[in-house]
N, C-alpha and C positions, 0 to 999 in steps of 0.2 A: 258385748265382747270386751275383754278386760286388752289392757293396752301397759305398753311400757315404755321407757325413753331414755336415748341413748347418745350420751355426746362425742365424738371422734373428732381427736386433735392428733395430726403427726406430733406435733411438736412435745405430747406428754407419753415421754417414751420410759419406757419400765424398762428394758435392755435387747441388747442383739440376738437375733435368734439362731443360736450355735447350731449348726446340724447334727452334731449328735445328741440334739434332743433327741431324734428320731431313730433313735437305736433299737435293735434285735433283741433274742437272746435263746439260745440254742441249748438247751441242755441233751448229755445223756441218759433222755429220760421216758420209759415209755416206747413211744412208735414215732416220735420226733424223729431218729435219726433214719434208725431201721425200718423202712416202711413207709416213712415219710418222706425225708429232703435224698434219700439213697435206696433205692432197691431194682437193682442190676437187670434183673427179671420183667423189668414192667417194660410195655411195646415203647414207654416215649424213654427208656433210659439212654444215656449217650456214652461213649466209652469209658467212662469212669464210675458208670454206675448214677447215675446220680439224675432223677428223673426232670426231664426239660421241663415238664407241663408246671411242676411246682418252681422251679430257676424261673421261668417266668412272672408266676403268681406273685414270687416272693421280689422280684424286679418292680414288680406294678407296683406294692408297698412303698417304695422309696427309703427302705430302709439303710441306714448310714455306717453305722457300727453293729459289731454280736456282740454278743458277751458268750464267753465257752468257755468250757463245758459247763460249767453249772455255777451258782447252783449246788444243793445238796449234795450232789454227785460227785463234787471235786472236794471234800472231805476225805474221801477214799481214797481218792484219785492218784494213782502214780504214773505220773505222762510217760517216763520211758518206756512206758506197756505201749502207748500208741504212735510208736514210730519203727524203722526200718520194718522186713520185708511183712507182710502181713499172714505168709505162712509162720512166721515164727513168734508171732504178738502172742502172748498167756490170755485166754478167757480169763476173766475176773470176778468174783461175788460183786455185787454194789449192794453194801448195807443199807444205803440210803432210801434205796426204792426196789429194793429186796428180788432184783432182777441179775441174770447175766450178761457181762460187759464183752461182745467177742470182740471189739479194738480192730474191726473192721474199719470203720473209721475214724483216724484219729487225725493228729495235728498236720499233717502235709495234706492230706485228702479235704480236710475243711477247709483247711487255707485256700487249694485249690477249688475249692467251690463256694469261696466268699469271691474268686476271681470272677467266676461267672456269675453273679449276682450282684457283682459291683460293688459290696461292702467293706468295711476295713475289721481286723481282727482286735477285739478286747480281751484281753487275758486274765482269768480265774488262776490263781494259784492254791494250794495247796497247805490254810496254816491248820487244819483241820487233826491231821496224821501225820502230818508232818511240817517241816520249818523251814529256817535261813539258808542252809545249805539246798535244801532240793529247789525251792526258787532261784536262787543266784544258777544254778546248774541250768535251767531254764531257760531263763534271760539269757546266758550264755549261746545254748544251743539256737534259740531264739533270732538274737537281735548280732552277734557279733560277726561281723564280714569271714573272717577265715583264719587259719594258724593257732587253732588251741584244739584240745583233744572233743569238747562238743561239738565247736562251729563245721569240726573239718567231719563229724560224724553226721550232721545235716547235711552237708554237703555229700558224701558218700549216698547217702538216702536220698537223694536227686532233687537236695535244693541248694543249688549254688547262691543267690542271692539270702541275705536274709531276713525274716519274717517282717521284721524290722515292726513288733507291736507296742502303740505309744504306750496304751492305755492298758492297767494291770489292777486288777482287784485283788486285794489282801486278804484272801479269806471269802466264806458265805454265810451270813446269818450268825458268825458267832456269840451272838448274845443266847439262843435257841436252843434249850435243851433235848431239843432232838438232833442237832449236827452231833454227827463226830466227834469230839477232840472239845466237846463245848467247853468255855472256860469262861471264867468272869471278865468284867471290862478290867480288873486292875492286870490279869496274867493279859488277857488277849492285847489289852493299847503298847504292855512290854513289848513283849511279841513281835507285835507289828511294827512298832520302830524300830526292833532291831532288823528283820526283812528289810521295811524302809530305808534305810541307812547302806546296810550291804547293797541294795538292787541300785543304790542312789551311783554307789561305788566301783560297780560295773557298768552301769548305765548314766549320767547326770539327766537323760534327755526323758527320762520314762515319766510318764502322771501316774499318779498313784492314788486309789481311792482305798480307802481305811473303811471297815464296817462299821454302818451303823444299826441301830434298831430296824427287825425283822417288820415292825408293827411299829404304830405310833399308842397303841395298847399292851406293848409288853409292860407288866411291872418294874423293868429295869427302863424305861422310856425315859431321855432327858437324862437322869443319872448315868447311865450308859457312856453317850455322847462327850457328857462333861469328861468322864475319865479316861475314857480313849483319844482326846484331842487334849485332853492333859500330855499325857504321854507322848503323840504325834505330832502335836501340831505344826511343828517345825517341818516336819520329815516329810510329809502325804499333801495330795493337791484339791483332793476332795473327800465328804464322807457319805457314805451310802442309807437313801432311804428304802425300802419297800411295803409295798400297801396293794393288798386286793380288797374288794368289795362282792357283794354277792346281797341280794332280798334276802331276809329272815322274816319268815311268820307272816308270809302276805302284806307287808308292810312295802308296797310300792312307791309312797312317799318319800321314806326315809331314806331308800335306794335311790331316787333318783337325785337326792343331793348329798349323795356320797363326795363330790367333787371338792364340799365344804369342810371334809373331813381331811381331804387332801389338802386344802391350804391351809390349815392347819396342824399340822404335821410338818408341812415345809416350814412355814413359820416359826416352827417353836424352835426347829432343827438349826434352824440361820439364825436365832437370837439366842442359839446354846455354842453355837460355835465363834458365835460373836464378842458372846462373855467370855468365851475361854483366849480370847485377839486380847482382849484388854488386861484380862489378867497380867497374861504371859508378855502384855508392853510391846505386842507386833504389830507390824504396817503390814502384813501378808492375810490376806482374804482366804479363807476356806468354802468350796462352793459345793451344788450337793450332785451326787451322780444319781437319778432317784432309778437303778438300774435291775430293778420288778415294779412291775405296776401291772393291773389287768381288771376283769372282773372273772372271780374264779368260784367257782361254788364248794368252797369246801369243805362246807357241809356235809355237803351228796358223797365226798370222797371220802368222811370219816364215818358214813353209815354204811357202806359198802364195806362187804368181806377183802381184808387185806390180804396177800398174796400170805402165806405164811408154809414156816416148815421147813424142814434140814432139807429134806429133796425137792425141794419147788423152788429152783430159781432160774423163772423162764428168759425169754431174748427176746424183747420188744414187747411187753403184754401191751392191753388198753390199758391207761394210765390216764387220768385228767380231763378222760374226750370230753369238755364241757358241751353243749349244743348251745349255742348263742341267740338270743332273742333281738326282738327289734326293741324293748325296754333296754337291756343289755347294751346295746351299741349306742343309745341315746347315753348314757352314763358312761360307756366307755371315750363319748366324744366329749363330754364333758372335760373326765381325767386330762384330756389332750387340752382344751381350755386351760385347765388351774396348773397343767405344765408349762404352758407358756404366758398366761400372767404373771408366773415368776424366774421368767429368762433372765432375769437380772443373777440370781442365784442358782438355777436349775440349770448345769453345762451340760448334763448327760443324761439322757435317760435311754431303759431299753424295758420295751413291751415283753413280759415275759407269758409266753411264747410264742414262737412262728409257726411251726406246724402239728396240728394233731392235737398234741397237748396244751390245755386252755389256749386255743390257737387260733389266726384269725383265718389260716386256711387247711383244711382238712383233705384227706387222702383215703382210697379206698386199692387194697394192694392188689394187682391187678389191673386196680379202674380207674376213673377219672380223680384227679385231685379239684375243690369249689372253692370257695370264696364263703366263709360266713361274715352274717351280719356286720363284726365289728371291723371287717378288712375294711370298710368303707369310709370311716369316719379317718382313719391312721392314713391312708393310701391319699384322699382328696388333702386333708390337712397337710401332711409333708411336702405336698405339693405344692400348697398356693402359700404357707404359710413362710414368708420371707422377708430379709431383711431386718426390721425391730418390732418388738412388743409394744405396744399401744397403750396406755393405763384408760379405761373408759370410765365415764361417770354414767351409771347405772341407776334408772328411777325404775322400779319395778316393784309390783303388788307381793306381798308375803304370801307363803301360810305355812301353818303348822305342821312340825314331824315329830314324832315321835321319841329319833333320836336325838335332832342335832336343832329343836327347837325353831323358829322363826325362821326360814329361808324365802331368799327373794326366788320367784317364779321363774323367772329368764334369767340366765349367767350367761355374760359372750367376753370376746375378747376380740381385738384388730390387729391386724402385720401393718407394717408401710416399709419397703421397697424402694430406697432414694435411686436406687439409678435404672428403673424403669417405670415410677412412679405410681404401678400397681398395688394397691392394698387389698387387702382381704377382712374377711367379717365371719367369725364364726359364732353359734349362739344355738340355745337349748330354750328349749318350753318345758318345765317342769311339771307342769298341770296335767294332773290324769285324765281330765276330761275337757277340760277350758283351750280352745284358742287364742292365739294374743295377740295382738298386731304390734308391732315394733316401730320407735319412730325414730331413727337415727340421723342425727345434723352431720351433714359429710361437706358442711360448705370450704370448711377449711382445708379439702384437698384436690378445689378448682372445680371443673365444670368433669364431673365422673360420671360412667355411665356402668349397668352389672353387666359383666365380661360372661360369670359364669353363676348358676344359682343351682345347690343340690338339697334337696330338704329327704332326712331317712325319715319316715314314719307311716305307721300302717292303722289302720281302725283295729286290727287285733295287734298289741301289744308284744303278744307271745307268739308270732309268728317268726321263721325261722327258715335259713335255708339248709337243708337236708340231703342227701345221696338221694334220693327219689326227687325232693323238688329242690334242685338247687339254686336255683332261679327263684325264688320265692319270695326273697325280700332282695328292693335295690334303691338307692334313692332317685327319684324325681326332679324334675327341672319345676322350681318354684314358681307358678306363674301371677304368683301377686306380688313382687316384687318389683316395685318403681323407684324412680329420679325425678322428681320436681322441685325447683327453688329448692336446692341444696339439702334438701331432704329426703331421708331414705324411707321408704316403708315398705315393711312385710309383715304378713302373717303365720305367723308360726303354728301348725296344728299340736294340739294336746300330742305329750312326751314324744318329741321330737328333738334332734339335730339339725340344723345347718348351717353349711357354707357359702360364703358369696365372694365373686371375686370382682372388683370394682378397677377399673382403667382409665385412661384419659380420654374424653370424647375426641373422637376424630383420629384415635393414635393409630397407629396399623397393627 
């Protein structure tokens, strides 16, 4: 049995573990809304429409922040469609994903059921079709207590308080010749500082994250970056990454250290935005919102017949339903790894997305809402994951991929928790077929004992939970995991995840 070794010191901390790593992200897209997190009809809806069994599922998540609307879909997007009475909102075309928008629900109904799920609201605007003025009108309507012609029409539309959202995206993807309104990094970084500037000027309190590369494989990648944080830098508080992963070509190797593709991409991102601090002679830090990330197959969605045609524009199609693997979730728990090994730079992230579409919980309309595979990985980590990021020194055997060359076998990462002294231990086996035993020195954080241990992995790979078996895949309590003389050891089964949460002996 191959073996690997791991040293854990509190004291070599990479940075604080912001909660809205653990961000949402909700688009108008698909059966997400309608059918998904809303559909009035189902036995568990509550007066608003809005079905409990999923308000729960998506409560288990731990998730912290959304992002809304979109996403693609906020190119098009004209919010004052989704507000007052809802018999008088306009159906919409959404060019984006070539469906009908009925503006059933819009910004007071999601705010109101980000209440009941505990999360805080992030805000898409709109530089896609539109500009400075419909954002600033926004914010306004948005964030401003009362006494101007927006605030006081929120207000009439029965929200006296207001929304009061920090966190505001400039834009989605506009590097992407498929958005909307696409335009170059030299028109888009304009652009954006000029929004920037104006939103700064109704609001000084708002964050503001500036679009980056859709891909760390666009051909504008890195160039991108530099020109738009030319333009901004001064103006915006973060810039956006996003990155899915998906297997090609039966190449399960390469997939499962997609994670390495991911530090990589953060990396280049923070030493692109870092040139552009020196340049420009600033003392102000640019950090990255990385607010898409998933594994999403799309693939499968660009070989499938696209919805098309002047009369084909349905209300909620299937849109994304990815079916999630237990390979899948082993890599999706990774992602979550290589996002918090770089919590020094990483403030924000949001899993995109929550329900239905490439989503970690599914819905059947009528029936029961499940839990797939990769709910598990997102749900235990935002959990135990607290306090600061860990930097570990990793000894682990290699092997060969295809894509991304030389990768070591096991990737993990550590929390530590100063004021309750809990850390935690997450960690992957990348070996298709190989076990690994892990040997982790934890002397440096006193006499510990495992609080909790969850290992996802199955002998089939591609197992998956389903409408028929939803229960199919769940993780396990690791029972090889011990504490002797300051030493951790566990066995990790071939492509697997887990976590471990580690406490004080004798604490209550």
């Amino acid at each position: 049995m191959r073996s690997a070794h791991l040293a854990l010191d509190p004291d070599h901390t990479v940075g604080p573990i912001r909660r809205e790593l653990f961000g949402g992200f909700v688009e108008h897209l698909g059966r997400h809304i309608y059918d998904g997190i809303y559909e009035p009809g189902h036995p568990t809806a509550d007066a608003d429409g809005f079905r409990t069994d999923v308000i729960e599922l998506v409560k288990g998540l731990g998730v912290t922040t959304i992002r809304y609307p979109g996403g693609n879909f906020v190119s098009g997007f004209k919010w004052e469609d989704s507000v007052g009475p809802r018999e008088t909102r306009p159906r919409r075309l959404d060019l984006a994903w070539h469906s009908t928008e009925p503006n059933e629900v819009g910004l007071h109904e999601f705010a109101g059921w980000l209440e009941k799920v505990g999360s805080e609201l992030m805000l898409a605007v709109n530089l896609g079709t539109r500009g400075v003025a419909e954002a600033i009108e926004l914010l306004e309507y948005s964030n401003i207590p009362g006494g101007t012609e927006l605030s006081e029409r929120r207000i009439a539309n029965g929200r006296r308080e207001p929304f009061a959202v920090e966190m505001w995206c400039l834009g989605n993807e506009m590097d992407g010749p498929w958005q909307l309104g696409h335009r170059s990094a030299d028109d888009y970084g304009k652009l954006a500082a000029q929004t920037a500037k104006a939103m700064r000027m109704l609001d000084p309190s708002v964050r503001l994250v500036v679009c980056g590369s859709s891909s760390a494989h666009m051909p504008t990648f890195g160039e991108w970056e530099r020109v738009v944080l030319g333009h901004t830098y001064d103006d915006v508080d973060l810039i956006s990454c996003h990155a899915y992963y998906e297997e090609q070509d039966g190449d399960l190797g390469s997939f499962l250290a997609s994670a390495v593709d991911m530090d990589g991409f953060i990396e280049s991102v923070v030493a692109t935005a870092d040139h552009v601090r020196a340049v420009n002679g600033s003392t102000k830090r640019i950090d990255i919102s990385f607010d898409e990330w998933n594994v999403w197959y799309n693939s499968r969605f660009e070989q499938v017949d696209k919805l098309a045609g002047i009369g084909n524009w349905p209300v909620a199609p299937r849109l994304l339903e990815d079916v999630y693997t237990v390979a899948d979730a082993v890599v999706f728990g990774n992602l979550m790894i290589s996002l918090i090994k770089h919590a020094d730079r990483v403030a924000s992230a949001s899993l995109a997305q929550l329900v239905n579409v490439i989503a970690p919980i599914m819905t059947e309309p009528g029936g029961p809402a499940w839990r797939q595979t990769t709910y598990f990985p997102f749900a235990i980590t935002s959990r135990l994951a607290r306090g600061r990021a860990l930097r570990l020194a990793i000894d682990a055997p290699t092997y060969a991929t295809g894509r991304y060359g030389e990768v070591p076998l096991v990737d993990a990462v550590a929390t530590h928790d100063d004021e309750t002294g809990n850390s935690a231990l997450f960690l992957v086996n990348r070996s298709v077929d190989e076990e690994i035993t892990v040997r982790v020195g934890v002397q440096s954080l006193g006499d510990v004992q495992v609080v909790e241990s969850h290992t996802l992995a199955d002998a089939d790979v591609t197992a998956k939970n389903t409408l028929e078996h939803p229960d199919r895949v769940a993780p396990q309590r690791n029972t090889s995991v011990r504490v002797e003389d300051g030493v951790l050891t566990v066995t990790l089964p071939a492509v697997s995840w887990t976590a471990l949460a580690l406490g004080r002996r004798g604490a209550s």
